[in-house]
C-alpha positions in Angstrom: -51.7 3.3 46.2 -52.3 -0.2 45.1 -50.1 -2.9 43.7 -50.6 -6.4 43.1 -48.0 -9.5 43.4 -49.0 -12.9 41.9 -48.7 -16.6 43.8 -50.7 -19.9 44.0 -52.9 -22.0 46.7 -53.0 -25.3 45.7 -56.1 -27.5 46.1 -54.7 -31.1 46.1 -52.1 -31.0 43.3 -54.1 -28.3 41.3 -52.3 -24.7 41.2 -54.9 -22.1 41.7 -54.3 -18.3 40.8 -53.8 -15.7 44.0 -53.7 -12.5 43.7 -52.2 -10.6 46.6 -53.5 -7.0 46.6 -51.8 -4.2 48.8 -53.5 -0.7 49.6 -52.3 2.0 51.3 -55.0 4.2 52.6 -55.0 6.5 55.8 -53.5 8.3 58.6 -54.6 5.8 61.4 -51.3 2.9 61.0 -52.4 -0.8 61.1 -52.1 -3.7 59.2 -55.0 -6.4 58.0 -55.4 -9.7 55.8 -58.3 -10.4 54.3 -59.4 -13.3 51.8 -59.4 -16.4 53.8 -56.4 -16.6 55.3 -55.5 -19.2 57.6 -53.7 -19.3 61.0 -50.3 -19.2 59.5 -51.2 -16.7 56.7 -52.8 -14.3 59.5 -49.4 -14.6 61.3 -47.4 -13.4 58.3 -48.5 -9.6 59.4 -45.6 -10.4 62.0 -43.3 -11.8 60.0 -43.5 -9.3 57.1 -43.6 -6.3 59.4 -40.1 -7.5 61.1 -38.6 -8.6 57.4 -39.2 -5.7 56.2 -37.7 -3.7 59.4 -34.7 -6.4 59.1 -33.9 -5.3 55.4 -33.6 -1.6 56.3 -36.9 -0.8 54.4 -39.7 1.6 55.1 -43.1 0.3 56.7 -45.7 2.5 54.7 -47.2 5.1 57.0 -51.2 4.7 57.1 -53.2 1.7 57.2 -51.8 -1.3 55.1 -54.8 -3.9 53.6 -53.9 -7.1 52.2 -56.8 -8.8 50.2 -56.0 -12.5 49.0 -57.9 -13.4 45.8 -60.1 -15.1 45.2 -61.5 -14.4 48.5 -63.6 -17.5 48.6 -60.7 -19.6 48.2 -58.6 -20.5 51.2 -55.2 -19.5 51.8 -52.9 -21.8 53.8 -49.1 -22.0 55.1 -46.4 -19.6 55.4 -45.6 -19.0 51.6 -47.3 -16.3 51.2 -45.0 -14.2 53.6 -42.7 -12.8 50.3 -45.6 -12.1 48.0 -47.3 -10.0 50.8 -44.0 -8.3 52.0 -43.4 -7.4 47.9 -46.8 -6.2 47.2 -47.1 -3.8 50.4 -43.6 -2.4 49.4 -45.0 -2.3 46.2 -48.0 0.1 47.1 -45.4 2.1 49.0 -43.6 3.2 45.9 -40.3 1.1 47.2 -40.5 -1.5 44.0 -41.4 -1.1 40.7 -45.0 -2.1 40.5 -45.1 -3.2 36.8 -41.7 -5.5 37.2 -43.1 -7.3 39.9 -46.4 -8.1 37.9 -44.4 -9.9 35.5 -43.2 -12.4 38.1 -44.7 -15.0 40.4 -43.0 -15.4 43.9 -43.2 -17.7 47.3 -41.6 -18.5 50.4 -41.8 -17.6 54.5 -39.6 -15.1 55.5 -38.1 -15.4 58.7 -38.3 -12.2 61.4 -34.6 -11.0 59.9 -35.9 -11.0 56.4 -34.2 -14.4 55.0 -36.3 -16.4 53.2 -37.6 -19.9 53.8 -38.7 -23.0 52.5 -41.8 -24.2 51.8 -43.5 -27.0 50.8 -45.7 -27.0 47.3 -43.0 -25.1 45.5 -43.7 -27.0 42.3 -47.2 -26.5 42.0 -46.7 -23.0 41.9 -44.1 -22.7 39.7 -46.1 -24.8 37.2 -49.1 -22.5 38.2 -46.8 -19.3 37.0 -45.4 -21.2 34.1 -49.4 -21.6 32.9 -50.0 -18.0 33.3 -47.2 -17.0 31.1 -44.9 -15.9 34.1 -41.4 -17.2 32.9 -39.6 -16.0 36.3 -40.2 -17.3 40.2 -38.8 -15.6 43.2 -38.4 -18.4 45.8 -35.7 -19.4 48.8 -31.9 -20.7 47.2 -33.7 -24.1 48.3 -36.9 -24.4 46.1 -34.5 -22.7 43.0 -33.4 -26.4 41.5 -37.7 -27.8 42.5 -39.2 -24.9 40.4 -36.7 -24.9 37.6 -38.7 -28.7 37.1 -41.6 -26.7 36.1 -40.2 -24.9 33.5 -39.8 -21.6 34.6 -36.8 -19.7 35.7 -36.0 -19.4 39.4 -34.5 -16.7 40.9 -33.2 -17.5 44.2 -32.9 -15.0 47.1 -31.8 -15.2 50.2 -32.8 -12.4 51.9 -36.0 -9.9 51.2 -33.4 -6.9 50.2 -32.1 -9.1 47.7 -35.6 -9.5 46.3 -36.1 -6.0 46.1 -32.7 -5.4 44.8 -33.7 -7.5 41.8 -36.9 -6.0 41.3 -35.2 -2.2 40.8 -32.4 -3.6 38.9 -29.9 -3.4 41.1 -28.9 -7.1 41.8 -28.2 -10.0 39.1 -29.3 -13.4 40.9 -27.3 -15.8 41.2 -27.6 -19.0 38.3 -29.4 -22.1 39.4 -26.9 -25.0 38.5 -28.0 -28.5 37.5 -28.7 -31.1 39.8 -26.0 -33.4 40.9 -27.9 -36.4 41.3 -25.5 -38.8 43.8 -26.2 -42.4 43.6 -29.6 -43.8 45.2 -27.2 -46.4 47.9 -28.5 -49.8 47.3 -31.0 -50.5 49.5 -32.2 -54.6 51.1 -30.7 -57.3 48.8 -32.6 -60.5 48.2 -29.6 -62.1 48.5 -30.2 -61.6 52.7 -33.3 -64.1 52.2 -32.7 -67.7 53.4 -34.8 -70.4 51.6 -38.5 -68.7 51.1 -38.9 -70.2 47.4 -42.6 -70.1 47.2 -42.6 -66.2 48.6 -39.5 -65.1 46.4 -41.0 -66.1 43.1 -44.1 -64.0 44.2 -42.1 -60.8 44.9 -41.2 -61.7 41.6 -44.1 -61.5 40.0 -45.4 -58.6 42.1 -42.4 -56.8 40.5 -43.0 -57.6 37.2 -46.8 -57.2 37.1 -47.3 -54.3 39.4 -49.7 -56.7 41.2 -51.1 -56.9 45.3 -49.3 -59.1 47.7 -50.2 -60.9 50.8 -47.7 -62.7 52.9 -49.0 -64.9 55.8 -47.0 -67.1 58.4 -46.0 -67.1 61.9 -43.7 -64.8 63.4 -39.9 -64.3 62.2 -40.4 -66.2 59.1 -39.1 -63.2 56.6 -42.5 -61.8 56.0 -41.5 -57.9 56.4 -37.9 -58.8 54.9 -39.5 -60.0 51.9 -41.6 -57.1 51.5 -39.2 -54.6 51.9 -36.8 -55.9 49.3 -39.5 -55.3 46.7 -38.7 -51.4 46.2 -34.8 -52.7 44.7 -36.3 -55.4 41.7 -38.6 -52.4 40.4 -37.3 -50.4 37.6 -36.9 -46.7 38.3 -39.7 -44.5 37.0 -39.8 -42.9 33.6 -39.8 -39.0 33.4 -43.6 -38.4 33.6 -44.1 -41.1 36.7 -41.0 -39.2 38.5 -42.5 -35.9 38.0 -45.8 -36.9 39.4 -44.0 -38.4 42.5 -42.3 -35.0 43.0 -44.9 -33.3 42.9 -46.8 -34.9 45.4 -44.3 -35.4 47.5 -43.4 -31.0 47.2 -46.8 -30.8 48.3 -46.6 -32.7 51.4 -43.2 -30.7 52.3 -41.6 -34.0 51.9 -39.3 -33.5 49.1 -35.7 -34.1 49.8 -33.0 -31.3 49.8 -30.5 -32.8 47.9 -32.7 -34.9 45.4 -35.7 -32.3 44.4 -36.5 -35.2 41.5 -37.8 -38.8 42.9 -36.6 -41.4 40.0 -37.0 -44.2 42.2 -40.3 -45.6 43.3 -41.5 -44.3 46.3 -41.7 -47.2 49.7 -43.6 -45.9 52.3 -44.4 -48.0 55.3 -47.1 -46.8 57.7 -47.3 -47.7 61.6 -50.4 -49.6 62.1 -52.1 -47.2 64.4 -51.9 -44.4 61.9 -55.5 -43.1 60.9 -57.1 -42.9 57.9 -56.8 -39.4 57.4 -52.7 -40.6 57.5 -53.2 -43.5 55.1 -55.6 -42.2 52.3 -55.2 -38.2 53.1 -57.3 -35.5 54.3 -57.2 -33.6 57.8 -57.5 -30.5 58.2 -55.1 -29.0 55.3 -56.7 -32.0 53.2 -53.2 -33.4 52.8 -52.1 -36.6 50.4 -51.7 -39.3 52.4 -49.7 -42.6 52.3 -51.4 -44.1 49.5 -51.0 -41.4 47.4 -46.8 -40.9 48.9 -46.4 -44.6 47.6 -47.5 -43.4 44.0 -46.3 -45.6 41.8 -44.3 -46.9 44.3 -45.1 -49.9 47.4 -47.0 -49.4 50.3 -46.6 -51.5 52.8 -48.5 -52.5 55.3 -46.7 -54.6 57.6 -49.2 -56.3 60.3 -52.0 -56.0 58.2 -54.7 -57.2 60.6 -53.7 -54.5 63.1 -54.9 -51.5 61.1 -58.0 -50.0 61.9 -60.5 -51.9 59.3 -62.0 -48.3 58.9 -58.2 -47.5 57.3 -58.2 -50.8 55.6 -61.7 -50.3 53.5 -60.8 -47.1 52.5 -57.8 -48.4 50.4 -60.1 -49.9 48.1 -61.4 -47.0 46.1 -57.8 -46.1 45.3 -57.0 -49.5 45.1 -59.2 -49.7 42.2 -59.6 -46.4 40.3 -55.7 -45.2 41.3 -56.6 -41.9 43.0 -58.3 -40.8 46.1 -60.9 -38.6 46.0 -61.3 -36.4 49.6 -64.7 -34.6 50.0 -65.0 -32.0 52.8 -67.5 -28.9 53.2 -64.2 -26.8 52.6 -64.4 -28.1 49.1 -63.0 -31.5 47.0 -59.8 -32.2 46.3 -58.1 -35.5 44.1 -54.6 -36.9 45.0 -53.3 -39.8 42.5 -52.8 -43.2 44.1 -51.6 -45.9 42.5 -49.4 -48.1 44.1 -48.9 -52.0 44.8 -50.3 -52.6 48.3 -48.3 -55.2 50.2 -49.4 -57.0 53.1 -47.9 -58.8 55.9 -50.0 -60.8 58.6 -49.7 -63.6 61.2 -52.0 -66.1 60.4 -53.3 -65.7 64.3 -53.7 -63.0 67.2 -51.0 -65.0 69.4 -48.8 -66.0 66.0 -48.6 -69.8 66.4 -50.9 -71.0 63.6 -48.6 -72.5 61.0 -45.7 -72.9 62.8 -45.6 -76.5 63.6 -43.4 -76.3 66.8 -45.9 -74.3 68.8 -49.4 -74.9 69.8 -51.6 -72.2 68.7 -53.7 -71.2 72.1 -56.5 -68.8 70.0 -60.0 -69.8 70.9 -62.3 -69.9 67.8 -64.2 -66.8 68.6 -60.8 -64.8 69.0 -59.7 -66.3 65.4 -63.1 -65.1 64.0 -62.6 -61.9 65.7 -58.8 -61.6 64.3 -60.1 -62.7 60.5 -62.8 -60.6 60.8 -60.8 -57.2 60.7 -60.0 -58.1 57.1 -62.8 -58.2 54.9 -63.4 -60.2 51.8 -63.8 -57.5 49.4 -60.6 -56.0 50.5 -58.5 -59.3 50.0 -60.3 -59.8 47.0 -57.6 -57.3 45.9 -54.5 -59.3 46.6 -53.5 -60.9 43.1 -51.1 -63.2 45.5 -51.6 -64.2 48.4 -48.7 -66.9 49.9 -48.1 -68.3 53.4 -44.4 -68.3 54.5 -43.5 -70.8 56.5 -40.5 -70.9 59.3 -37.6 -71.8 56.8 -35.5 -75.1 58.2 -32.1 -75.2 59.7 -30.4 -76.5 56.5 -31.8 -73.4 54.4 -31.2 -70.9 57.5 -27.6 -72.2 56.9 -27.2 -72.1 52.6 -24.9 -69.5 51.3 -26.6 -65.9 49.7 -29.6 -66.5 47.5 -30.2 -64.6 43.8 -29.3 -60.9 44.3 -31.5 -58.7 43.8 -29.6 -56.9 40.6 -30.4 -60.4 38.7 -34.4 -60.0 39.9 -34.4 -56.6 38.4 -33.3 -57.7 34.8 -35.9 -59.9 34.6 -38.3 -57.6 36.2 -37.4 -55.4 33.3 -37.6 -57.9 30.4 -41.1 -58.7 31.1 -42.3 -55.3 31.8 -41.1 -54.6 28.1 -43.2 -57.6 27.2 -46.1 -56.9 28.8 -45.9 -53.0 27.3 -45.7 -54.0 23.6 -47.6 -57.6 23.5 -50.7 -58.3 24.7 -50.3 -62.4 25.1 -53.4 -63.7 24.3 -54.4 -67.0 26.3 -54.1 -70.2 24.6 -57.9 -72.5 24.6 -56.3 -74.7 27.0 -55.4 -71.8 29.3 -59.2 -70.2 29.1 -60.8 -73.5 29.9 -58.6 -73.6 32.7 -59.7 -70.6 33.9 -63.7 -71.0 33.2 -63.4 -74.3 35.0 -61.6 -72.3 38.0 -64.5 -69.6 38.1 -66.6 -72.7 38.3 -65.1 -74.4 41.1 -63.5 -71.9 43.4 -64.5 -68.8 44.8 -63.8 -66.6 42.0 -65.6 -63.0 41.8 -65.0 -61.3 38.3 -62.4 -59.0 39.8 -60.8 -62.3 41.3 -60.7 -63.5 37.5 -59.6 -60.9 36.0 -56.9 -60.6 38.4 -56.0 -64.3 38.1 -55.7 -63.7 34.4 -53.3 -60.6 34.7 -51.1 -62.9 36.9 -50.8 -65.6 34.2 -50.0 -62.9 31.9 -46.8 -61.2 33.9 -45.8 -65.1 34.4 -46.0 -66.2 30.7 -43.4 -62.7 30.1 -41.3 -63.5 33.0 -41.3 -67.0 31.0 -40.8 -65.2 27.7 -43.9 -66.8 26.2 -45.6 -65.4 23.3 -48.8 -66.5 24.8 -50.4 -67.8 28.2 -50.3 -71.5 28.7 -52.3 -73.6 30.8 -49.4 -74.0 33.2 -49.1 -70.3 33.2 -52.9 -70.2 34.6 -52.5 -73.2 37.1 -49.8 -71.0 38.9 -51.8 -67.8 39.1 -54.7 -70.1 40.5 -52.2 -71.3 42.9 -51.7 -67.8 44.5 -55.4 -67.1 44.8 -56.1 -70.4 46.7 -58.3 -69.7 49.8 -56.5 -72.2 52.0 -53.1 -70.3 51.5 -53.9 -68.4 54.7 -56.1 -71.1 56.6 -59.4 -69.2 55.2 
């Protein structure tokens, strides 16, 4: 007897069609997998055995042969435990063939038959909800993720509830809404102590979705700056949200309680991680941090201590907004578009800029320190500002601008910037032609000066860039901002 049950791999973010075919054939008992299964799928013949056992059902007598197909496609992680169990109880006459057809199911089951979750839930439910399968059988946990796709979730607990519904003999339970509690404020600007020149570039970064350096000796408010950028963005709109979910679902990172992301994403790597951690890949080819921080920040705090290997590869995703992972297992795309924050002392032992200490770095070590970042790479920072240590009097002013007041005019110019294009004023192009002239300014670093002079002309709520709008963009590309 043979029965099929229908689930989804997914390559990247891409939902890809398995079948999960189940034969009984035989006298001699055993149980086999076949179609590419990794370690974790191989291990389901464990699991599914005892769930089955657990939920007072009959293991088929004969031999049991799982195929997984498309067999040249590989099968990975635990969630294809419930389709496997289904389908061999299927071919064993203990559920309706035809009724499970018509559904699309996932999730590991543990060795007393409950059901788990796992991570990619979304991708498969959009996979079903292509395919024309309006109903998902998933854990009580993945119910609210996969009702984002479309379809209708039917949450079970257990595997004899699953097979219940399948003969008709239980009604699920009803998925509710979402109770979305309130995302807690997170850093306020108002913490920041004096740091003009470095506020009204967060600013900007905010409002223009632009790169930011920040450079100065230790303590100076470098990292605090930079992780008070997340709080004066604008939560994302129902497409961008999505997207973040469903990356995040895919790296088994969504949260519980709040299956939709609606704020930007903030991740913050360790600088030792590697670059399979920062741009994805590894074995499972997995999305890594840049694509996490989708249309989010990633920061990168202690820039020149990342491996420059890690560094460079940030700047295909820098530029084209997705990271493309080749392997001989196959190719897969994750989207990455983020704003990129750096934070760096100017000098391996920290003093340089900081006018009460002596910097003890010999030339050759500086070289050595500047040399982990390369020039194409900062190339890519529309604003690069040197913070440094703040004075007693400011260290001792009340609370700054909040970050709630940031945020509105974050907003305003965002609006701007979506519905006017603000073309340059004469003034402001000769500007910038003498500037190409003069400093050394790549296209990219023109074209980046010019978007800068555009997000400060809305912030300014211009109807067109000005020459003084162009003279401050210059300002934050200046080479000697960093002491290069």
């Amino acid at each position: 007897m043979l029965a099929r049950a229908v689930t989804h791999a997914l390559v990247g973010l891409e939902p890809r069609r398995v079948e999960v075919e189940a034969r009984v054939h035989g006298q001699m008992p055993g149980f086999e997998i076949v179609g590419l299964p990794d370690k974790a799928c191989q291990e389901a013949r464990t699991r599914v055995r005892s769930g089955i056992a657990s939920a007072e059902l009959q293991w088929p007598r004969g031999r049991v042969t799982v195929n997984l197909a498309p067999a040249g496609l590989r099968k990975e992680g635990s969630g294809y435990d419930l389709p496997i169990a289904l389908a061999v109880l299927a071919a064993s006459q203990q559920v309706p063939r035809e009724q499970l057809e018509r559904h699309a199911s996932v999730g590991e089951l543990a060795l007393d038959g409950r059901l788990r979750r796992v991570g990619g839930v979304l991708g498969v439910a959009e996979g079903a909800r292509r395919l024309g399968l309006a109903r998902l059988l998933c854990p009580p946990e993945s119910a609210a993720e996969a009702a984002l796709a479309g379809v209708e979730p039917v949450p079970v607990r257990h595997l004899a509830d699953a097979v219940a519904y399948l003969r008709g003999e239980l009604e699920p339970d009803p998925v509710l809404p979402v109770q979305y509690a309130e995302v807690p404020p997170g850093p306020d600007l108002a913490d920041v102590r004096g740091q003009e020149r470095a506020r009204r570039a967060l600013e900007l970064a905010a409002a223009g979705g632009h790169n930011l350096l920040l450079g100065g000796p230790p303590g100076t408010g470098k990292t605090m700056l930079a992780r008070r950028l997340p709080g004066v963005l604008p939560p994302l709109v129902p497409a961008e949200a999505l997207e973040v979910t469903r990356i995040h679902s895919v790296a088994g990172l969504l949260p519980l309680e709040h299956p939709l992301i609606e704020t930007p994403p903030f991740r913050a790597p360790h600088h030792s991680a590697s670059t399979a951690a920062i741009v994805g890949g590894g074995p499972g080819l997995r999305p890594g941090e840049a694509s996490l921080a989708h249309h989010g920040v990633l920061l990168l705090d202690e820039l020149a201590e990342f491996a420059r290997p890690s560094l460079e590869a940030l700047r295909q995703p820098l530029e084209d907004g997705f990271v493309s992972i080749a392997r001989a297992a196959g190719r897969v795309v994750f989207p990455a578009r983020f704003q990129l924050v750096g934070t760096m002392n100017l000098c391996p032992c920290g003093a340089r800029g900081d006018p009460a200490v002596e910097c003890s770095c010999s030339a050759q070590r500086l070289a050595g320190y500047r040399a982990k970042l390369s020039r194409a790479l900062l190339d890519r920072f529309d604003l690069v500002v040197a913070v440094p240590r703040p004075r007693a009097l400011e260290l001792a002013a009340g609370p700054c601008e909040a970050s709630a007041d940031v945020a509105e005019r974050v907003a305003s110019a965002r609006e701007l910037l979506a519905v006017a294009p603000l073309p340059r004023s004469a003034e402001a192009d000769a500007l910038l032609s003498r500037a190409v002239e003069r400093l050394p300014l790549s296209g990219r670093g023109r074209a980046r000066v010019a978007r800068v002079a555009r997000t400060i002309a809305a912030l300014a709520g211009a109807e067109q860039v000005r020459a003084e709008h162009l003279a401050e963009a210059l300002a934050y590309r200046a080479p000697q901002e960093l002491g290069t």
